[in-house]
C-alpha positions as CSV (number, residue, x, y, z in Angstrom):
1,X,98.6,107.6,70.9
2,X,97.1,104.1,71.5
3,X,93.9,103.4,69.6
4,X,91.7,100.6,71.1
5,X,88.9,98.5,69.8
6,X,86.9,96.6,71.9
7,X,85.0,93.4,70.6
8,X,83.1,90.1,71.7
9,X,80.3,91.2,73.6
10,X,76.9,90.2,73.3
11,X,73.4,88.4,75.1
12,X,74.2,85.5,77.4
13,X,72.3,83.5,79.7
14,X,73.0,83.4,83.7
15,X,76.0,81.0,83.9
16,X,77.3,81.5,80.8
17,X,80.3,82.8,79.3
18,X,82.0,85.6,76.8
19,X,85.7,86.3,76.0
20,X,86.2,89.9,75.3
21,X,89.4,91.3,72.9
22,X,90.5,94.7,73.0
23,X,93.3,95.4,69.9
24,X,95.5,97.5,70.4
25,X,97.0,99.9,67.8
26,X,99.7,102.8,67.5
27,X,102.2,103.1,70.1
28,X,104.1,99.8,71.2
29,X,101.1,98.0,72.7
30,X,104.2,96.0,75.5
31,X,104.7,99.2,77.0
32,X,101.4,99.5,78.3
33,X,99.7,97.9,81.3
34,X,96.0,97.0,80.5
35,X,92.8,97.5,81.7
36,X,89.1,96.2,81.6
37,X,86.6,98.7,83.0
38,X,82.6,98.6,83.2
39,X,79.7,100.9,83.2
40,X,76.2,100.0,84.0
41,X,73.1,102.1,83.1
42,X,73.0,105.1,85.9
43,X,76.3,104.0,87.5
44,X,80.0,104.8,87.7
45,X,82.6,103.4,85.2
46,X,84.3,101.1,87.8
47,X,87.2,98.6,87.5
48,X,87.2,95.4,86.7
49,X,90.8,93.7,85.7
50,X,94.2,94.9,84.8
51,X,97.4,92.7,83.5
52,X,100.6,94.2,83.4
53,X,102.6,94.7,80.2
54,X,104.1,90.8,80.3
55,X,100.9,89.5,82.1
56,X,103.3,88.8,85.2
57,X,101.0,90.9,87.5
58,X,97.3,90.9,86.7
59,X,93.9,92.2,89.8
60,X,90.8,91.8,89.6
61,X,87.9,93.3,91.4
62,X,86.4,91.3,94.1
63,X,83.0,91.0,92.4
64,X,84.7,89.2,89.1
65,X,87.4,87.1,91.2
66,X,87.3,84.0,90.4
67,X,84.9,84.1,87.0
68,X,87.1,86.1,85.2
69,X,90.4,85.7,83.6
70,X,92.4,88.9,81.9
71,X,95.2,88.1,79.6
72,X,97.3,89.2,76.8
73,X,99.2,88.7,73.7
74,X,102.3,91.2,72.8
75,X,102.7,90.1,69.6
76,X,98.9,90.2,68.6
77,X,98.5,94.0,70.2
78,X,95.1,92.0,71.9
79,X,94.5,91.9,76.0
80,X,91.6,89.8,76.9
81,X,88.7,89.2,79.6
82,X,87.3,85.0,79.8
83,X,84.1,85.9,81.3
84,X,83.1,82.7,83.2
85,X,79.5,82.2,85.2
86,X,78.1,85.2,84.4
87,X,75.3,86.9,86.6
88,X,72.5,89.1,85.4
89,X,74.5,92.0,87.7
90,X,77.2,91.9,84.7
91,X,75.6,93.6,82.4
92,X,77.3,96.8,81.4
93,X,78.9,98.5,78.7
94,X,83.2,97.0,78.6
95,X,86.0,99.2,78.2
96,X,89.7,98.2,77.6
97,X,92.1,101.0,78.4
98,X,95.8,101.5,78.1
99,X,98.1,102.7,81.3
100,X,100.7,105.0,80.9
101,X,102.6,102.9,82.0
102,X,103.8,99.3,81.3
103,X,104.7,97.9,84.8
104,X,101.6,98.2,87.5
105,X,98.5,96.3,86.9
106,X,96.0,99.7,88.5
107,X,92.4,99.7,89.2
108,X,92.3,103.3,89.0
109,X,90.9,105.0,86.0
110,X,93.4,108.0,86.4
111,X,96.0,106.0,85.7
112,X,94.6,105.5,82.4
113,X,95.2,107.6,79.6
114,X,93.5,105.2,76.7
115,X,90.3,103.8,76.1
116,X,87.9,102.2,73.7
117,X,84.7,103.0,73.0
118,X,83.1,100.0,74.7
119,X,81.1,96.5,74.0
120,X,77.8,96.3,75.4
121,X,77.4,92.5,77.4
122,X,73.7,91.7,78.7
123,X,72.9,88.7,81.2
124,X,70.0,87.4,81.7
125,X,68.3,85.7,84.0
């Protein structure tokens, strides 16, 4: 079992920017690949950024590539999204979820058996 805890969100302006953390607890948080995820009100959970378990391999959607940066720290159980030049179409509730696995950075949410419960982020214009 992985237990994740989502943190950092919050009201920004257009342009501005949040860093996200997702810790990590339970299992050996290195042999997980990480995900960010996002849900907007009457939409579909849909992916956002992954890293792989030594941050070697990391995708992003096409809508955040560019603005945002995922990364983690093993020894701090933490992954992270730098959210730069943020648009009002941002807003949405965050997830950070665990892969089964440590080596693929996936944008599927099947391939994710963990998740947190979510940080709300509003942008606005």
């Amino acid at each position: 079992q992985v237990q994740l805890v989502e943190s950092g969100g919050g009201l920004v302006q257009a342009g501005g920017s949040l860093r996200l953390s997702c810790a990590a607890s339970g299992r050996a948080f290195s042999r997980h690949a990480m995900g960010w995820f996002r849900q907007a009100p009457g939409k579909e959970r849909e992916f956002v950024a992954a890293i792989n378990w030594n941050g070697g391999s990391t995708y992003y959607a096409d809508s955040v590539k560019g603005r945002f940066t995922i990364s983690r720290d093993n020894a701090k159980n933490t992954v992270f999204l730098q959210m730069n030049t943020l648009k009002p179409e941002d807003t949405a509730v965050y997830y950070c979820a665990a892969d089964r696995t440590p080596l693929r950075a996936a944008n599927s949410r099947g391939d994710y058996d963990y998740w947190g419960q979510g940080t709300q982020v509003t942008v606005s214009s």
